[in-house]
N, C-alpha and C positions, 0 to 999 in steps of 0.2 A: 678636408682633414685638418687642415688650421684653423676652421672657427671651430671645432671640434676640441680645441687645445694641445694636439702634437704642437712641435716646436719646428715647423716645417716653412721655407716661403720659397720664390720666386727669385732666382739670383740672375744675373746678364752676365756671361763674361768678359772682361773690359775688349776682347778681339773681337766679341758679336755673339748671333747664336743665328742656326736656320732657322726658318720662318717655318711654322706649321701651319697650313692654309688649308681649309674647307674651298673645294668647290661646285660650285650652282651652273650649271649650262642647259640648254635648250637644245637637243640633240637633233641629227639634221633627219628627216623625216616624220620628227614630233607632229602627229595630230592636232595636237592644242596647245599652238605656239601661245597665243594668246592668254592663256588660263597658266602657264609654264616661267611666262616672263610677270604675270602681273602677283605669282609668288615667289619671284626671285627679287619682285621691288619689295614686295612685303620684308621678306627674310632680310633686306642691306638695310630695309628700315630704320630709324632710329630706335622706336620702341621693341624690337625683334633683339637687334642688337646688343641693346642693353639688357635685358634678357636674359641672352645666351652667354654674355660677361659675369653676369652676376651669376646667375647658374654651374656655370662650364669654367670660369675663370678664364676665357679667351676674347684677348683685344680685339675690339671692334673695329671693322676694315673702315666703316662708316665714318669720317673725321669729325662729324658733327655731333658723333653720340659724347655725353661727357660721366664718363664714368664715375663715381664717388670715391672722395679720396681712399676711403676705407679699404676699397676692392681694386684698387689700384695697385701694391702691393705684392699685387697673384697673376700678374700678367707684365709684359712689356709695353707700358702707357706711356704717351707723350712722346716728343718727335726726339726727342735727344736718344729714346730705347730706341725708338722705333727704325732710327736710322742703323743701329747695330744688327737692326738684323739681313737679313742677306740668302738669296735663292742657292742654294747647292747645286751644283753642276752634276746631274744624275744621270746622265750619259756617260760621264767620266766615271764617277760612282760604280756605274752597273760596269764599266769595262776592268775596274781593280777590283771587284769587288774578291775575288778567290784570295786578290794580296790582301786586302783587308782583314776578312775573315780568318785566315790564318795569321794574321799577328794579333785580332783579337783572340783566341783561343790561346796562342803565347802567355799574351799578357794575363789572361784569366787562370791558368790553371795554376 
């Protein structure tokens, strides 16, 4: 939407932000462990990677991929964002979640 020309970008809150993660695994009775893992190396790839950055607007897990300045911008790049971000505790989550949702409906209406 932003090479598009909206007036839109990517902001960090100086506290952090959760990390939204794709994940790749080999489930346990998988047939074709072998065929399963050798496109999970493709996919962390560098070339894969950068890719799916440029496409998706999502940082590359890969630390070797090097993004272009241009499209850096649209994602949390470089190790000073990347330390802001941080795993949510979704056990804790799922046990407030009724308290949650009912202060978000507060705050919304």
């Amino acid at each position: 939407m932003k090479t598009s020309g909206l007036p839109i970008g990517f902001v960090m809150p100086k506290e952090g932000a959760p990390a939204v993660t794709s994940i790749l695994a080999v489930t346990r009775g998988s047939k074709n462990v072998d065929l399963a893992e050798k496109f999970i190396n493709i996919a962390l790839g560098s070339q894969a990677e950068l890719a799916y950055a440029t496409i998706n607007g999502y940082a590359p897990s890969n630390t070797t991929v090097r993004v272009p300045a241009d499209l850096q911008q649209y994602m949390p790049y470089g190790s000073a964002q990347v330390k802001l971000l941080y795993n949510p505790d979704y056990r804790l989550l799922i046990q407030l979640k009724s308290q949650i949702t009912e202060k978000l409906e507060q705050i919304l209406r």
